[in-house]
C-alpha positions in Angstrom: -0.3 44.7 -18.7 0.2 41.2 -18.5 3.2 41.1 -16.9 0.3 41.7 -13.7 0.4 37.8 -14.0 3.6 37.4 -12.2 2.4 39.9 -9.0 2.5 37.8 -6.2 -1.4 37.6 -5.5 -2.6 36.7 -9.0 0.2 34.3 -9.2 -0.3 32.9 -5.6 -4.4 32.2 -6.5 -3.6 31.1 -10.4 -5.6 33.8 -11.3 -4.6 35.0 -15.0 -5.6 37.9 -16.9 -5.8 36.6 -20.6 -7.1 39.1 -22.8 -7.2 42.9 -22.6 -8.9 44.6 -25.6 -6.9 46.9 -28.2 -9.0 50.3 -26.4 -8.6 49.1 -22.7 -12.6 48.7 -21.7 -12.6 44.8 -21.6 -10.3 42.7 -19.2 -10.8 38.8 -19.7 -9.2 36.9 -16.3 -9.6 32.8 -15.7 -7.9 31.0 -12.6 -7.8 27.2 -13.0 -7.9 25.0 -10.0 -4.6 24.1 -8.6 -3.8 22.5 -5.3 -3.1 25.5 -3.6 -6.1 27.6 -4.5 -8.5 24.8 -3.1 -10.5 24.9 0.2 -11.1 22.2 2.3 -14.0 20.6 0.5 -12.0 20.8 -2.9 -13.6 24.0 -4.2 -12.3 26.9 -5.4 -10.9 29.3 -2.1 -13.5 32.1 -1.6 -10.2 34.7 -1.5 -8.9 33.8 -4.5 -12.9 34.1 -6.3 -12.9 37.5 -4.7 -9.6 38.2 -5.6 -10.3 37.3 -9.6 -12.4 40.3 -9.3 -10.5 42.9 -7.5 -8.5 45.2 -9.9 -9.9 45.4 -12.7 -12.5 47.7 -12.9 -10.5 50.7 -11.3 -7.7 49.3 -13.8 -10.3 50.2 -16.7 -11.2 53.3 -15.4 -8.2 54.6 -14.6 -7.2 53.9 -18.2 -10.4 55.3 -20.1 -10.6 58.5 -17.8 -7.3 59.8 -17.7 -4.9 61.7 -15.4 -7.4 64.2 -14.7 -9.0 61.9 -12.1 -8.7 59.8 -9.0 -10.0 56.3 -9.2 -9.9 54.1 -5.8 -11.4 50.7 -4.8 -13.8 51.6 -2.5 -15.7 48.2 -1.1 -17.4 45.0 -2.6 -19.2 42.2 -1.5 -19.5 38.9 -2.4 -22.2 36.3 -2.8 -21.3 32.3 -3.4 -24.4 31.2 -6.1 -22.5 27.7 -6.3 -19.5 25.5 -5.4 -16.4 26.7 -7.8 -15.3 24.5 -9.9 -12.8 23.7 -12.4 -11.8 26.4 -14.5 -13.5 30.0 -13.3 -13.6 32.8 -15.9 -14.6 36.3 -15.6 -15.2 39.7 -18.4 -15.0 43.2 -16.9 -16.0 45.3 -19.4 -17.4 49.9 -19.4 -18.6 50.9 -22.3 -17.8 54.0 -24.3 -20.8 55.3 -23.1 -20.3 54.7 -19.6 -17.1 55.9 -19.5 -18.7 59.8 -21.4 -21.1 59.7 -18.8 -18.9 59.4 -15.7 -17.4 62.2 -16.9 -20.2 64.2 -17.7 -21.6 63.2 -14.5 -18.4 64.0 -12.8 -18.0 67.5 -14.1 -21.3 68.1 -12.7 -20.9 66.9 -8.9 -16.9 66.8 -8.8 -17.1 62.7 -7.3 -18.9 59.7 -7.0 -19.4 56.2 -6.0 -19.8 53.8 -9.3 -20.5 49.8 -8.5 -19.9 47.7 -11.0 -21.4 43.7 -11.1 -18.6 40.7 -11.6 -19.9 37.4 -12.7 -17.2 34.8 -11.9 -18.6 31.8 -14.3 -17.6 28.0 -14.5 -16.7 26.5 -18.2 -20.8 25.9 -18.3 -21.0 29.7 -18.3 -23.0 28.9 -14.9 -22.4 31.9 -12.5 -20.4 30.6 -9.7 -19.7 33.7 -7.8 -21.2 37.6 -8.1 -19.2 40.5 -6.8 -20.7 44.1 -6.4 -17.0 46.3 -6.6 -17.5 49.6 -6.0 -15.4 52.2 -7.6 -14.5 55.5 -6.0 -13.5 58.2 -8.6 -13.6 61.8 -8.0 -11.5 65.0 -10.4 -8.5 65.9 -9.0 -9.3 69.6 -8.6 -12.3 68.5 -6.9 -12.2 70.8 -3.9 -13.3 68.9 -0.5 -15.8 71.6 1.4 -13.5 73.0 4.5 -14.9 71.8 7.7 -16.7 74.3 9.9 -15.0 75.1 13.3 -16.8 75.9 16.3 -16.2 79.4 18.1 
């Protein structure tokens, strides 16, 4: 997995994932500041704070559920709490239990939207950055309703 460190937009931004746990439900990331992933004012780029956040979580779930499943990005937003810093770090972490639910919850309805909450934090552990991702994950024999055609 870490070989994701050399894919051209985590190594563009310096963004680096560091640790992934022995099960696959924790991801630890960091991204130093370079020269080429400052803004104008000398703070971290807001692309490459989103882009810290981006894969991970459908990394983890795609992992912990299985092949049984389709797990997409969906969306996210972002929300700036302070000027970036230094060296950002950021956990993405699902539970066991999360995980068992999903897919109870999943066998139920078929598919579902899951948002998960990134805290992008300074060396301080100050939060520098939040990002909502939300995660699209639905079973693969999940059967879409057929649309209704008009006579």
């Amino acid at each position: 997995m870490k070989l994701i460190n050399w894919w051209p937009p985590m190594l563009g931004t310096g963004i680096s994932l560091k640790k992934v746990s022995d099960d696959g439900r924790r991801y630890e990331v960091e991204m130093k500041m370079r020269w080429y992933n400052r803004n104008l004012v000398g703070i971290h780029y807001g692309g490459s704070l989103y882009s810290m956040c981006d894969p991970w979580y459908m990394f983890i779930l795609i992992n912990q559920l299985g092949s049984d499943y389709v797990v997409m990005d969906k969306g996210a937003s972002i929300r700036y709490k302070k000027p970036g810093k230094g060296t950002l770090r950021c956990v993405f972490q699902v539970s066991k239990e999360e995980v068992q639910h999903m897919k109870e919850e999943l066998d139920d309805v078929g598919k579902k939207d899951y948002t998960f909450l990134c805290e992008v934090k300074n060396n301080e552990g100050e939060i520098i950055t939040e990002v909502e991702k939300v995660v699209y994950v639905r079973k693969k024999n999940f059967v879409f309703d057929e649309p209704k055609r008009s006579k």
